[in-house]
Steps between C-alpha positions, in 0.01 A plus 500: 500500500156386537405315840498184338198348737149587340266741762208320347477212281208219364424207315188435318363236275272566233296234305322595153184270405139413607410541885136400666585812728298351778702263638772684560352642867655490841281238623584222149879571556454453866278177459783379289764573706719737319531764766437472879164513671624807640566658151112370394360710769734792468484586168365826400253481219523759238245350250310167426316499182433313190789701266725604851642333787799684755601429837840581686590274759821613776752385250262439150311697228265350282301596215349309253273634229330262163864493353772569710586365839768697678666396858762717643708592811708719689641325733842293383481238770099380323653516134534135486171536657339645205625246274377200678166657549464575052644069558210410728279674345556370176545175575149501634382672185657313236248527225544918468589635180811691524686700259756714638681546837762768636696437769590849631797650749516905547708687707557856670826595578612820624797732308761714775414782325315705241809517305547108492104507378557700211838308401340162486181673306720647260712183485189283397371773257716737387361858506772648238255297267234759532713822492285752322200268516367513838592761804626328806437149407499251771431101462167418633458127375693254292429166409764209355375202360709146473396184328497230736876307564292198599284340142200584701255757292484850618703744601727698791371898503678668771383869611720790644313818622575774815366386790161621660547342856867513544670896387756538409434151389446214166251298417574155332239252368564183338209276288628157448230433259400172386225386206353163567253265320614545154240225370116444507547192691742681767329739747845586660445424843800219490694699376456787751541243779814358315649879526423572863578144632881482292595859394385752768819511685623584121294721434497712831913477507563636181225815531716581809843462296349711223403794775879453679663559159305824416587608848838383463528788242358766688 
């Protein structure tokens, strides 16, 4: 059996499109109030320039470069957090272009034993495939892809590799992955706040149900 609670888990949103990289700094989401004062003054400042910004707050990592703004977390209790924050943010800056977003869930789980490792490895890829091809083959990384259940554009890419914080342990990560602003007119920012405001609690359940039935099989 694998301890069905994840050691370490996170949530991340990832936006696609055109981004003035300088407004995204402590002190602008501060001013707006999307975090706390406290968080403003906290935050440690990895870069601020034209083509980079990251900061990490107690709970929040951001990093925002010319085309892709990425927000993610660690901590469960601040995932709804993260989502209202991409909301705010968005709300405020309604006329950026936006093409693509992921919402993304990954897990580490631990395995009782090396045994039970090996099993669910050889489960997912079968090593009699490579017989006479390869010595001692062992799964390092696969990828699934789904098209999207929903009629949104996109698609559902989930990941499956060992574990490199948890041993014996798996790694799971899930891209919900949505394309937006599929005419000139459209810039995709609706859309995007369409998504998170009505389909994030969607979105986030069924990355978790597609991680509990792998596990289920382990």
């Amino acid at each position: 059996m694998v301890n069905n609670k994840a050691e370490i888990e996170g949530h991340s949103i990832v936006l696609v499109g055109d981004f003035n990289t300088k407004i995204f700094q402590p002190a602008w989401f501060g001013r707006e109030k999307l975090i706390q004062k406290s968080e403003e003054n906290q935050a440690k400042i990895e870069i601020i320039h034209p083509e980079v910004v990251s900061f990490e707050s107690n709970w929040l990592n951001i990093r925002v470069t010319r085309e892709r703004f990425k927000v993610s977390t660690t901590q469960a209790s601040f995932y709804e957090s993260l989502r209202d924050l991409v909301l705010g943010t968005f709300l405020l800056l309604r006329h950026t272009p936006i093409r693509m977003m992921g919402i993304n869930y990954d897990m580490h789980f631990r395995m009782d034993s090396v045994e039970q490792w090996h099993s669910f490895g050889n489960l997912l890829t079968p090593k009699e495939l490579w017989d006479g091809i390869l010595n001692k083959p062992g799964m390092r990384s696969l990828t699934m892809e789904s098209v999207r259940p929903d009629g949104f554009k996109g698609y559902i890419r989930v990941s499956v590799e060992p574990s490199i914080k948890v041993e014996p342990g798996v790694y799971f990560f899930v891209n919900d992955h949505f394309e937006v602003g599929n005419s000139e007119k459209s810039i995709g920012i609706d859309e995007i706040i369409d998504i998170l405001q009505n389909h994030w609690v969607t979105s986030t359940e069924r990355s978790k149900s597609i991680i509990e039935s792998l596990l289920e099989k382990a």
